[in-house]
N, C-alpha and C positions, 0 to 999 in steps of 0.2 A: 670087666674093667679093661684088658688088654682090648677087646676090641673096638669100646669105646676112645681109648687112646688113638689107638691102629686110625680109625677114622677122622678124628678131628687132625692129625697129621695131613692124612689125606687132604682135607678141608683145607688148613692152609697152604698148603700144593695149587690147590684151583685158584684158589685168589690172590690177589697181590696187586696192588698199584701206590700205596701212600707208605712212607717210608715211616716206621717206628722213632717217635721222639722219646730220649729219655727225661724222664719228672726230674723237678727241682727234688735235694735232697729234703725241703722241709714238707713233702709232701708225703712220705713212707716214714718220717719220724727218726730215722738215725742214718748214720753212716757205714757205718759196719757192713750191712748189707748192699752197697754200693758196688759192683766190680767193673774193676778197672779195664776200661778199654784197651791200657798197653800189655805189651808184656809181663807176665807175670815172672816177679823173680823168686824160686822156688826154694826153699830151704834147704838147706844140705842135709836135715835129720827128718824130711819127708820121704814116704815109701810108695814105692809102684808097685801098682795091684794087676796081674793079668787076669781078666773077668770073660766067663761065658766062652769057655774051650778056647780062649786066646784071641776074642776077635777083636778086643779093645782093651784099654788097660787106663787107669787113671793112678796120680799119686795123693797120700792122704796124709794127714801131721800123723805123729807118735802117739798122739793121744787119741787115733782113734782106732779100732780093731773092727776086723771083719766077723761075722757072725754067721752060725748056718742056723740062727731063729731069729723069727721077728716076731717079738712079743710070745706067742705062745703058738705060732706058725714056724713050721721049717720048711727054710727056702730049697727050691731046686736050684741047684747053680748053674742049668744048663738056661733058668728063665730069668736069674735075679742073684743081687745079694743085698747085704745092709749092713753098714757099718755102722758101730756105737762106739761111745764113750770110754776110752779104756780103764776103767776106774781099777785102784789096787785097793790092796785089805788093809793098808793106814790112811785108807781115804776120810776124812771129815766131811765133806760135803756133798751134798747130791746132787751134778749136772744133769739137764739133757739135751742129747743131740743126737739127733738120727739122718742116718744115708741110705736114703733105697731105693735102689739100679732097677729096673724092670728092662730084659730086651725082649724084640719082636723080629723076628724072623716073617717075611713075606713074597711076591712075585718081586723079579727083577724088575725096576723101575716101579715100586709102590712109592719109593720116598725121595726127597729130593739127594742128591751130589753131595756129600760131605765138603766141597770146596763152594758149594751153591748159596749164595745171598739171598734170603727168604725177606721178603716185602710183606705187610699185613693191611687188610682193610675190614671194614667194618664187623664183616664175617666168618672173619677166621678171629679176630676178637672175639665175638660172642662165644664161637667156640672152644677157643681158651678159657674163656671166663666159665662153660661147663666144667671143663677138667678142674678148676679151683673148687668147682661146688662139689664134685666128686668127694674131694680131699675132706672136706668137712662135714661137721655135724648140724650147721646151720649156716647160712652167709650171714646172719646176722654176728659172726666170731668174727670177719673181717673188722679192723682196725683202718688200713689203709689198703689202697690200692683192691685189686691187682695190678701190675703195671707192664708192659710188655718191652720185649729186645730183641734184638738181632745182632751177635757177635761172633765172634772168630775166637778159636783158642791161639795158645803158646806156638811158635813156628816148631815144628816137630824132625827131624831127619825123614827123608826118604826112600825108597830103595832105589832111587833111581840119581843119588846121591845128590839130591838137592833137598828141599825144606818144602811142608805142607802144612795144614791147619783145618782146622775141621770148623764151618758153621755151626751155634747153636739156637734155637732160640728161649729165651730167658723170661719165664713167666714168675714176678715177683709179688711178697703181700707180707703185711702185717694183723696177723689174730689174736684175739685174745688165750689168755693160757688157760688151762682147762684144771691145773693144780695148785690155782693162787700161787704162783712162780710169777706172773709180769706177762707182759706178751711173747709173743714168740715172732720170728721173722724166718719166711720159708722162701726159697727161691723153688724153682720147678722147670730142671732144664731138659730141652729134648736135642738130640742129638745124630742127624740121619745119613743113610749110606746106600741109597741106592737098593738094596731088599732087605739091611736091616735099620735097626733104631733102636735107641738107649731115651727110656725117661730117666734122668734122677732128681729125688727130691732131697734137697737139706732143709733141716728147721733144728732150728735152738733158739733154747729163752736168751734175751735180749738182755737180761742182766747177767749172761751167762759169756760175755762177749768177747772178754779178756783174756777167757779160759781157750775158746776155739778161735780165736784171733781173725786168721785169715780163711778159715774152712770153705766159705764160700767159694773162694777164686782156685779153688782146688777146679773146678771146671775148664779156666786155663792149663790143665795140664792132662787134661781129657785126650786120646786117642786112637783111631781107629790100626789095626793093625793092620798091615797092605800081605 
């Protein structure tokens, strides 16, 4: 899996000339999964998480918690983590939501600048559109899309006492649920630095939406540490 990622990164590294349009909202089916081009403005009862011996950190709501298993996998934290749902023992209902960090470590210059505006063409598509079939059990669970992006996070401090932001690019979709829950809506971001790279994925059910509100745009608050 990691080298398959490793690679279509690569991919769209070589290519680029037509610039990413974003879909009308009616075409992915909701808003929610929408993020927002500006600034994101971060909650004050959100937490920063220092991930993979400090090289990046991102912050996450209250309700969600870091985990060292995924499913019935324990992560090494020197490759990954995954956050879930922080559910308590007077919970009634059963959410789901999952966040799962994958980094990669490689040669100097495998990945683009973390300040670098990534372009997509036909072929670094298609190769995204691999990584989405990765993820699944058939394409035919696609709903909508996949849809593609190219964004910038939050302006960040620097050590050089100025302000920086990290490019990502944003591979988005709607699938059907696999628990009669509704659909679910996954974004799939990658995030790069020159010899290393952060994938993460969020996905939660769509009627679950209220519950993790803004989770998504937790990617604006994404950071590489200098």
């Amino acid at each position: 899996m990691k080298q398959k990622i490793v690679f279509t990164c690569m991919t769209i590294l070589l290519f680029g000339c037509k610039e990413s349009v974003r879909n009308d909202l009616d075409l992915y089916g909701n808003t929610f999964i929408n993020i927002d081009s500006k600034e994101f403005k971060v909650p004050s009862d959100w937490i920063r998480y220092n991930l993979m011996d400090s090289a990046c950190s991102i912050m996450m709501p209250p309700n969600m918690k870091e985990t060292v298993w995924d499913g019935f996998h324990f992560i090494d934290k020197s490759e990954g983590t995954t956050f879930s749902f922080n559910d308590t023992t007077d919970s009634l209902e059963h959410f789901y939501s999952r966040v799962a960090i994958d980094y990669f470590r490689a040669n100097q210059g495998t990945f683009a600048k973390r300040n670098e505006y990534l372009v997509l063409d036909k072929e670094a598509y298609t190769a995204l559109d691999n990584m989405v079939d990765a993820e699944l059990e058939s394409p035919d669970l696609i709903l909508n899309g996949p849809f593609y992006d190219c964004s910038e996070t939050n302006q960040m401090p620097s050590t050089d006492n100025g302000f920086t932001s990290t490019y990502y690019l944003d591979t988005y979709y709607r699938r059907r649920g696999l628990t009669g829950n509704g659909p679910v809506s996954v974004h799939i971001f990658i995030m790069q630095n020159d010899d290393k790279m952060v994938k993460m994925m969020i996905s939660y059910h769509d009627k679950d939406s209220l519950t993790f509100n803004n989770l998504f745009q937790s990617i604006k608050t994404f950071k590489w540490n200098e």
